[in-house]
KEKE-3310 file (N, C-alpha, C; in steps of 0.2 Angstrom, whole numbers, plus 5000, padded with zeros to 4 digits):
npx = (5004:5003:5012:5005:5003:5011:5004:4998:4998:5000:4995:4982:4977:4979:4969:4958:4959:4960:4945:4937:4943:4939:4924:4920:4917:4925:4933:4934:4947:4951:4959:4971:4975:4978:4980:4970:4971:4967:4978:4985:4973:4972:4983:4985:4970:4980:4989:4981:4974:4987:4987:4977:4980:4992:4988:4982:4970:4960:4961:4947:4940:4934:4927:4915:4913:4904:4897:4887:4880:4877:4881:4894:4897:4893:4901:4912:4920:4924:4927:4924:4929:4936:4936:4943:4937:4937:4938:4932:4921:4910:4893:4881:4869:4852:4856:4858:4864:4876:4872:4880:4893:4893:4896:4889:4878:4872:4861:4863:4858:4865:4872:4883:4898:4905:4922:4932:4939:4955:4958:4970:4975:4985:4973:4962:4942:4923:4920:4933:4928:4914:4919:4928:4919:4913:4901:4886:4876:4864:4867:4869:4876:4883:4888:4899:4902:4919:4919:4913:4896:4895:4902:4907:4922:4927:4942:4940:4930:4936:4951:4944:4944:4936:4921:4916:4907:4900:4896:4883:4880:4870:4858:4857:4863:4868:4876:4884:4885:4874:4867:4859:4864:4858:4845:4843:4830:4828:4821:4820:4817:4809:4808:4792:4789:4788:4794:4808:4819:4823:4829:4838:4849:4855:4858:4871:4885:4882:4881:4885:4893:4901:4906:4913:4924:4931:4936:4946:4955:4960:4965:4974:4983:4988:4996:4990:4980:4962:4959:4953:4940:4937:4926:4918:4909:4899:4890:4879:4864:4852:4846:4854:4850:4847:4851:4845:4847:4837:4832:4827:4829:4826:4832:4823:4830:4826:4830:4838:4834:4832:4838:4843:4843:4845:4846:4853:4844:4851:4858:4873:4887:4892:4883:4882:4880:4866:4868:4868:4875:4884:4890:4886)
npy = (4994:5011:5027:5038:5055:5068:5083:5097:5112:5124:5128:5121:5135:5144:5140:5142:5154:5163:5158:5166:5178:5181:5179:5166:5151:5136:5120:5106:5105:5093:5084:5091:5087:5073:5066:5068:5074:5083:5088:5094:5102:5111:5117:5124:5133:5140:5146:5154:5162:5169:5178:5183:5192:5200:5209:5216:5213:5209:5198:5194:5187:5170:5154:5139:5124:5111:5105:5096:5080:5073:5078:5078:5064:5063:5070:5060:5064:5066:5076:5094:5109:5121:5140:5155:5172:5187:5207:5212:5203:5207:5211:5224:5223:5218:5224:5226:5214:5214:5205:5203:5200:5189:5170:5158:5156:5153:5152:5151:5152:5157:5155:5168:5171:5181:5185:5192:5189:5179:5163:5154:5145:5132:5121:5121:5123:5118:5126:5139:5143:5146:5157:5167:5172:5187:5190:5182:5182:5183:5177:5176:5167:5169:5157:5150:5145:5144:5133:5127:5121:5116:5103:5097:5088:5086:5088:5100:5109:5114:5116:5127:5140:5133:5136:5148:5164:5178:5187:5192:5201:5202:5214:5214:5210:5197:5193:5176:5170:5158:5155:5144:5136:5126:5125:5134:5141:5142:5148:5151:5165:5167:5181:5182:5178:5165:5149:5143:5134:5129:5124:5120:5124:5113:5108:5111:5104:5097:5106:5125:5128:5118:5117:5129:5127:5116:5123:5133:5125:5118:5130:5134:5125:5125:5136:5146:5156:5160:5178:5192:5200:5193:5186:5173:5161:5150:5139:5131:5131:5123:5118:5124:5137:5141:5156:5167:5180:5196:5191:5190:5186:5181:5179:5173:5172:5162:5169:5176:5186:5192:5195:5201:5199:5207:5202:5208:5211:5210:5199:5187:5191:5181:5172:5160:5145:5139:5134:5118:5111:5105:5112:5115)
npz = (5000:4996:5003:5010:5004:5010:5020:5013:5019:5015:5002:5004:5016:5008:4996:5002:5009:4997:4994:5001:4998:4985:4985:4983:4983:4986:4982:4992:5006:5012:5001:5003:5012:5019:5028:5039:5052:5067:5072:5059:5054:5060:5060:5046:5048:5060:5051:5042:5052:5057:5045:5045:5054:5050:5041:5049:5056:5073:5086:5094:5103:5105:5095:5100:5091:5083:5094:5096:5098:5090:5077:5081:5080:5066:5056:5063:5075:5091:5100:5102:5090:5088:5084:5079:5084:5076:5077:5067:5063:5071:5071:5075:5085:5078:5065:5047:5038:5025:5013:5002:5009:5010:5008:5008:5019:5038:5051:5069:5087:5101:5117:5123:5131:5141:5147:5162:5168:5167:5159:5160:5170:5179:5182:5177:5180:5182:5190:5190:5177:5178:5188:5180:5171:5165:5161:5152:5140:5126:5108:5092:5081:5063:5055:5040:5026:5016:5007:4995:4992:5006:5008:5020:5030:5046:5047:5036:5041:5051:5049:5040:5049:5058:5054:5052:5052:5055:5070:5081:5098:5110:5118:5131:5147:5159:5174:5176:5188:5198:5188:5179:5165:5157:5155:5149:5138:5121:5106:5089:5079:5061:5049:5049:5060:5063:5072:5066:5074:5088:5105:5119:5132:5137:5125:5121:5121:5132:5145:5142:5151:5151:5138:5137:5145:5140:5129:5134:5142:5131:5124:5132:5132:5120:5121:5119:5129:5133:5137:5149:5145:5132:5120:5121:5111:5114:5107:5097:5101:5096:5079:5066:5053:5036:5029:5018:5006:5010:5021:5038:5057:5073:5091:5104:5119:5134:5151:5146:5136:5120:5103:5087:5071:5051:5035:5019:5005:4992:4983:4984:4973:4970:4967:4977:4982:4993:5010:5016:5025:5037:5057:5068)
capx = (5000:5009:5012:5001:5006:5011:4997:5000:4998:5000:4992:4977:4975:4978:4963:4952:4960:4956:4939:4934:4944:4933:4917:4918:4916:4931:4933:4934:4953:4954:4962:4977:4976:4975:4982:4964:4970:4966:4984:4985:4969:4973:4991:4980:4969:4983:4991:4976:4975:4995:4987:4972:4983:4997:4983:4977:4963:4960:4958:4944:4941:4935:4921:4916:4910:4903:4897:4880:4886:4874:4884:4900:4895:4891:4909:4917:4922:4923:4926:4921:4932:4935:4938:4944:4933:4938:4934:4926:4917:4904:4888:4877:4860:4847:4860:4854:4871:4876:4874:4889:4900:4896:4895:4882:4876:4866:4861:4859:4859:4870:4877:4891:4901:4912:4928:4931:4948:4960:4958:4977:4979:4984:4968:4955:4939:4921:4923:4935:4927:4912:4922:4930:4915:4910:4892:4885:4873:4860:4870:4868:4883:4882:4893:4898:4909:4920:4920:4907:4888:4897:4903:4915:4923:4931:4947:4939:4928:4944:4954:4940:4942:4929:4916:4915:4908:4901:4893:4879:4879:4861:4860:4854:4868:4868:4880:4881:4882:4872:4863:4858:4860:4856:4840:4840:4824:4828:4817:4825:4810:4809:4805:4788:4786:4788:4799:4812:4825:4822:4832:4838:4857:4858:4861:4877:4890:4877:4879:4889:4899:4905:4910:4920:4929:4933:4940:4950:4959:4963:4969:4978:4988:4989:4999:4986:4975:4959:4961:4949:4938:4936:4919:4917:4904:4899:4891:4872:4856:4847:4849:4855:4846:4848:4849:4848:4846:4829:4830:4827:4830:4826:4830:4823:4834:4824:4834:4843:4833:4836:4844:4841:4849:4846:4854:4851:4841:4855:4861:4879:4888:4895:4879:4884:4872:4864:4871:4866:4879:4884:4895:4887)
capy = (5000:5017:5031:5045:5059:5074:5087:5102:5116:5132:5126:5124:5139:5147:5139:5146:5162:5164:5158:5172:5185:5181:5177:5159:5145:5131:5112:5104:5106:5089:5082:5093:5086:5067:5061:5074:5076:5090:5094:5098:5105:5117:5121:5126:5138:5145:5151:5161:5168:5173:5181:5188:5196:5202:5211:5223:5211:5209:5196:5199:5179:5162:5154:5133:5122:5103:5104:5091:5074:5072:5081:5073:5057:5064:5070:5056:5063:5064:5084:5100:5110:5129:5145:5162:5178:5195:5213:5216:5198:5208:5215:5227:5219:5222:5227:5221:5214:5214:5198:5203:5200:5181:5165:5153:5157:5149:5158:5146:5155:5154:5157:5169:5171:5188:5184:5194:5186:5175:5157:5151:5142:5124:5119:5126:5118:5125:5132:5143:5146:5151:5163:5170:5175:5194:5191:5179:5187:5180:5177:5173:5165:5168:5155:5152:5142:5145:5127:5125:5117:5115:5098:5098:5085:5088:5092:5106:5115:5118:5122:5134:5143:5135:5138:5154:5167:5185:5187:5197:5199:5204:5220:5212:5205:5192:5189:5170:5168:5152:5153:5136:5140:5117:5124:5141:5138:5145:5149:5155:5164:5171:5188:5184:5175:5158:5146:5141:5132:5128:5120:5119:5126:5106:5104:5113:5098:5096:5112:5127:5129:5114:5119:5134:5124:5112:5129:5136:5119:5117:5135:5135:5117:5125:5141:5152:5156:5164:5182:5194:5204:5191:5185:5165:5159:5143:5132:5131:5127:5121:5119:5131:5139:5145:5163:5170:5189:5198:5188:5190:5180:5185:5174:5173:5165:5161:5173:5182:5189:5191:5197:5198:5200:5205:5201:5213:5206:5209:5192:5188:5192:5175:5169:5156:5141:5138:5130:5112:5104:5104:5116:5118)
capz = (5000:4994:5009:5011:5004:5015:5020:5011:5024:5013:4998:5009:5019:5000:4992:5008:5006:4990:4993:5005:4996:4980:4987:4975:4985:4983:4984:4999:5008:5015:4998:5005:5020:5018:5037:5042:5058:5069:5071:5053:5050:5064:5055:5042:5052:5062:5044:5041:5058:5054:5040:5046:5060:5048:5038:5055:5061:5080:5090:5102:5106:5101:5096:5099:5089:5086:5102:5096:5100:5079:5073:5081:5074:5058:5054:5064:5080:5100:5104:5099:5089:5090:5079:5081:5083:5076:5079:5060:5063:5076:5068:5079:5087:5075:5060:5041:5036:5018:5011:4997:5015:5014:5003:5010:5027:5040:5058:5074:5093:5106:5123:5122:5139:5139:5151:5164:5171:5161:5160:5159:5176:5176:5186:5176:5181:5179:5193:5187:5172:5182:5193:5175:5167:5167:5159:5149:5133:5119:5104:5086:5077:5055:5051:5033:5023:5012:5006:4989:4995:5013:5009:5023:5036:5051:5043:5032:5045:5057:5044:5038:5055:5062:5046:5057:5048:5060:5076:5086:5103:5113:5122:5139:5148:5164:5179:5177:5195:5198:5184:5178:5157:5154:5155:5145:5132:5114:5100:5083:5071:5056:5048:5050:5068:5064:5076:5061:5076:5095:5107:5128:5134:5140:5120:5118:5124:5140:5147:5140:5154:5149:5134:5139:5149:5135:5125:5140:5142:5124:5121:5136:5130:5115:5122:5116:5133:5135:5140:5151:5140:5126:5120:5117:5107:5118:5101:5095:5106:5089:5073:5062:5047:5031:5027:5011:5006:5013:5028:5047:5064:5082:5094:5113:5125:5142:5156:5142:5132:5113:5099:5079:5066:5044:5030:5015:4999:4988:4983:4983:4969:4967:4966:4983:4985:5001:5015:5017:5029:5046:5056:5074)
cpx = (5004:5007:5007:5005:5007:5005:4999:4996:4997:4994:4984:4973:4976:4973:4955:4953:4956:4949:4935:4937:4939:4927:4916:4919:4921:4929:4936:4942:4956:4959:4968:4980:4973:4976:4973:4963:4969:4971:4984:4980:4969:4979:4989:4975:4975:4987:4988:4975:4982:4993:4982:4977:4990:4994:4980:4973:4964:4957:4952:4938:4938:4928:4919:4912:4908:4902:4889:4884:4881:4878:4893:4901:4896:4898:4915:4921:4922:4924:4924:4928:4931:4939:4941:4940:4939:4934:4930:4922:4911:4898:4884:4871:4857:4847:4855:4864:4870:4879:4879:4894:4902:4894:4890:4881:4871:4869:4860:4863:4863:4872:4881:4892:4906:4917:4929:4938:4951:4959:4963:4980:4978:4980:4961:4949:4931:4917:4922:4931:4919:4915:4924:4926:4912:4903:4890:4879:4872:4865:4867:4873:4879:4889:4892:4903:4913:4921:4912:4901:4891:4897:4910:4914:4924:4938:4946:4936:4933:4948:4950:4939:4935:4921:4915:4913:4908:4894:4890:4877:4873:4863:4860:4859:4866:4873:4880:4882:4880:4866:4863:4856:4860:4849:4835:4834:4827:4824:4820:4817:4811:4804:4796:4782:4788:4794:4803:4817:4823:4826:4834:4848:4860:4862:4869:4883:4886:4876:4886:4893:4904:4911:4916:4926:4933:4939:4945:4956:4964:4967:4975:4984:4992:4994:4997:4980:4972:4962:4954:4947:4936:4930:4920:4910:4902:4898:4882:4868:4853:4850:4849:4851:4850:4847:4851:4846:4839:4827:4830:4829:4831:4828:4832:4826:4830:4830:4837:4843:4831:4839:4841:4845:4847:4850:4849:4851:4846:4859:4870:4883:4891:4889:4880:4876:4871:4864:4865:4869:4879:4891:4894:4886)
cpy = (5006:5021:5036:5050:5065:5079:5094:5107:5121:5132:5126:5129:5143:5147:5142:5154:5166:5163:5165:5177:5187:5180:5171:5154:5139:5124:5112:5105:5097:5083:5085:5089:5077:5063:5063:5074:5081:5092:5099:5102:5113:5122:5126:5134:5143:5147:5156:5166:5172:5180:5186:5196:5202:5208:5218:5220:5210:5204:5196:5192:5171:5158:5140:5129:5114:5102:5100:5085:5069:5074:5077:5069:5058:5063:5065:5057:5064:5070:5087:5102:5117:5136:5152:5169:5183:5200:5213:5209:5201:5211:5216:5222:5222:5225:5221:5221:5211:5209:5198:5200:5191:5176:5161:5151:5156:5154:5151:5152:5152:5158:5161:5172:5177:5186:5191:5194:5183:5172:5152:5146:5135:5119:5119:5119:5121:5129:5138:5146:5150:5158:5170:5174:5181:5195:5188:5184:5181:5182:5174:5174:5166:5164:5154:5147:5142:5140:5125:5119:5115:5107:5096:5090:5089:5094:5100:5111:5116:5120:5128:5138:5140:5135:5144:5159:5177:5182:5190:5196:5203:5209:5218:5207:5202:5191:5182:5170:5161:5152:5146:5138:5130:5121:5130:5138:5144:5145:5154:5160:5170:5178:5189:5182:5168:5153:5142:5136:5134:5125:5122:5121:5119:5102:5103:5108:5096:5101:5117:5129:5125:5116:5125:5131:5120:5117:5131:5130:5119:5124:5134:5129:5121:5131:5149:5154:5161:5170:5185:5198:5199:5186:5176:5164:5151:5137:5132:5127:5124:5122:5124:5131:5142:5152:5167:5177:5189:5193:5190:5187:5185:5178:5176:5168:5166:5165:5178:5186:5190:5195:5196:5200:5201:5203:5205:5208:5207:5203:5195:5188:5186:5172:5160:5150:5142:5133:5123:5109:5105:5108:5116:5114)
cpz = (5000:5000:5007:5010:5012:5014:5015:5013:5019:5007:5001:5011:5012:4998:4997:5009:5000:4987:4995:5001:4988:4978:4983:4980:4981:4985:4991:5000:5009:5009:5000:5010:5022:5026:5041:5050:5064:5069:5066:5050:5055:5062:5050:5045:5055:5055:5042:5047:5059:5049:5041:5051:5057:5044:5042:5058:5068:5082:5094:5106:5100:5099:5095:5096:5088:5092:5099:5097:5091:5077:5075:5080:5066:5056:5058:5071:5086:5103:5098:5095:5089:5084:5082:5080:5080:5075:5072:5059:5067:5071:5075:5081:5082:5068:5055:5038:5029:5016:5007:5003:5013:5010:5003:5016:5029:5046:5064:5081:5097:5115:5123:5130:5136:5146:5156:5169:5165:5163:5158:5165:5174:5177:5183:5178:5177:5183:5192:5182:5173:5183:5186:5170:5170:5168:5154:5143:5128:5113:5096:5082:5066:5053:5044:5033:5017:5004:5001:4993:5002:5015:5011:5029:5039:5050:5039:5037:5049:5052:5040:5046:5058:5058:5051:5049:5051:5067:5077:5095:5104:5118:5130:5142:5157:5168:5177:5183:5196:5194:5179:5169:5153:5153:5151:5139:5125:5108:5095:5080:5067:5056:5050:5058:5068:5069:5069:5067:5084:5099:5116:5125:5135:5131:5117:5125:5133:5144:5144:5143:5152:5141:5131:5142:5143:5131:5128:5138:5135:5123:5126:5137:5124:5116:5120:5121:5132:5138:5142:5142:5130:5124:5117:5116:5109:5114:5105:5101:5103:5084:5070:5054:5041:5030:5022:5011:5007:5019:5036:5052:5068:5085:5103:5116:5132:5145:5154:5137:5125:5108:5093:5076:5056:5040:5024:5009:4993:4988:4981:4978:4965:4967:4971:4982:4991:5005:5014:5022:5035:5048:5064:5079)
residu = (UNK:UNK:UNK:UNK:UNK:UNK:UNK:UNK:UNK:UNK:UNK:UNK:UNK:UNK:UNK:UNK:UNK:UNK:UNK:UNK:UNK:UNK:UNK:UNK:UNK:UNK:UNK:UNK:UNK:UNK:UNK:UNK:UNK:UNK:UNK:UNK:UNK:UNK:UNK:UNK:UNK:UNK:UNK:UNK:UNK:UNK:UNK:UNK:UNK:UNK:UNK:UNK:UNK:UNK:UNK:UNK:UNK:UNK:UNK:UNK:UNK:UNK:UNK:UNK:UNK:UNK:UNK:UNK:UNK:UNK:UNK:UNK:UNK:UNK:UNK:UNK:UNK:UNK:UNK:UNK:UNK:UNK:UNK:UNK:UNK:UNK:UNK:UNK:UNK:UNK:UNK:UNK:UNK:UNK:UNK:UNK:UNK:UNK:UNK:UNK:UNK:UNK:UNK:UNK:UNK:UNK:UNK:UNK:UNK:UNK:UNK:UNK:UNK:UNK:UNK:UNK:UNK:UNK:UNK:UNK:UNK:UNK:UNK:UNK:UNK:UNK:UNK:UNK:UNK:UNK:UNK:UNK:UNK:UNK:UNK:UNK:UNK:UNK:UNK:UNK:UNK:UNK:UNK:UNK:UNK:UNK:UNK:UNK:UNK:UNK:UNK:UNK:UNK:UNK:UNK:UNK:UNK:UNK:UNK:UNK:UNK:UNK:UNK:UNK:UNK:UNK:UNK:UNK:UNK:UNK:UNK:UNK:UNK:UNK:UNK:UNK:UNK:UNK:UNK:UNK:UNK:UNK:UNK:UNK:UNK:UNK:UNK:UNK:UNK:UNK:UNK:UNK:UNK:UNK:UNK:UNK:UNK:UNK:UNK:UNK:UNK:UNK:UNK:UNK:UNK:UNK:UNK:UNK:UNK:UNK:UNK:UNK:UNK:UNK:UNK:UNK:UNK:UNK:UNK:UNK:UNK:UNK:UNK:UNK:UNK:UNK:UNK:UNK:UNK:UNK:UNK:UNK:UNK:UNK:UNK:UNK:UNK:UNK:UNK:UNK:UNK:UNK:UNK:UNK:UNK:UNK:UNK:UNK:UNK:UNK:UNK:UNK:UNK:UNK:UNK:UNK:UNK:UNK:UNK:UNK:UNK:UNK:UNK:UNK:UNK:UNK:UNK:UNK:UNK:UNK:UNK:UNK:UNK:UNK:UNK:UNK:UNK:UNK:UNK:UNK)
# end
């Protein structure tokens, strides 16, 4: 049986560059990256966050995902996987964001946790990750990918940052304290009321504290820790939707509120299909 070639790391994080920089949607990466192990699909990612960063972007935190244990099946594996926030990824509450920004985007809710300490000690528990947190807040993740009809593995969504694509946090923010978010109730609905996407906090890896903690851990192996002041995106209550141009989403999160978000009816100039796969 002949060796496996080697991953081709640059080649990769090239063909994903040049998807987002010309709004075209590319073949899947994981042909670069035939070992398809997280290492490598992470080598991959960090080349573009090298690049996002070398460009002016800013950090300003992390966001996680595969937190369904459906969806960890689906793609084959046994943890979450995590992306990088940046500043010009935020959109206001309530903004109509301009579909030209993005390829084939779906919207699904979230827990986002804002930090308030650093989570770099070699104990973290979740605890810690309680004690760490400033204020939790209703969130709505627009991933995307840059990866043609979103026929991605594991390999390809981590090396696509994540399938990350912008963020909305909700005006009303929360202590966690001893707030119990297994049991937050969420309803997604569309432009005109409908519930499009529903789901409980206990869905995101069992409870999202959990899956902080997961992030923390990982960044902090990885010599990349959490810092105060940065927002994590803890990973969907429900399924995520499709949102094409002239579209709406609100979504009520039990104790926290909500949050919505448009997208403007101008289709995207690449003429992007719509999302079909899995990401959250």
């Amino acid at each position: 049986m002949p060796d496996r070639q080697p991953p081709r790391i640059e080649e990769a994080a090239e063909r994903l560059r040049t998807a987002a920089r010309t709004r075209t949607p590319c073949p899947p990466v994981r042909d670069l990256l035939p070992d398809g192990t997280a290492r490598t699909a992470y080598a991959v990612q960090n080349l573009l966050t090298e690049a996002a960063l070398a460009e002016g972007r800013r950090v300003v935190g992390r966001k996680v995902g595969l937190t369904s244990p459906a969806v960890q099946a689906q793609l084959g594996v046994d943890q979450p996987d995590f992306g990088v926030l940046f500043a010009d990824m935020a959109v206001a509450p309530g903004a109509v964001v301009d579909s030209g920004r993005l390829l084939q985007p779906k919207v699904e809710a979230e827990i986002a946790f804002v930090l308030g300490a650093d989570l770099d000690a070699a104990d973290i528990d979740e605890d810690a990750v309680r004690a760490a947190t400033g204020h939790v807040v209703a969130a709505l993740e627009i991933v995307d990918s840059r990866i043609a009809g979103w026929d991605i593995t594991y390999a390809d969504t981590v090396a696509d940052n994540a399938s990350s694509g912008l963020f909305v946090l909700g005006e009303q923010t929360r202590p966690l304290a001893d707030l119990d978010l297994t049991a937050v109730r969420m309803e997604l609905h569309d432009a005109v009321g409908a519930v499009v996407s529903d789901g409980v906090g206990a869905a995101c890896l069992g409870d999202p504290v959990r899956a902080v903690l997961w992030l923390a851990r990982t960044c902090r192996d990885l010599g990349a820790p959490l810092h105060a002041g940065e927002v994590v995106l803890s990973g969907a209550l429900g399924p995520m939707v499709a949102a094409p141009p002239g579209s709406r989403f609100t979504a009520s999160l039990s104790e926290l509120g909500t949050v919505s978000v448009g997208f403007s009816g101008e289709r995207s100039p690449t003429g992007a299909v719509e999302a079909s796969g899995v990401a959250g």
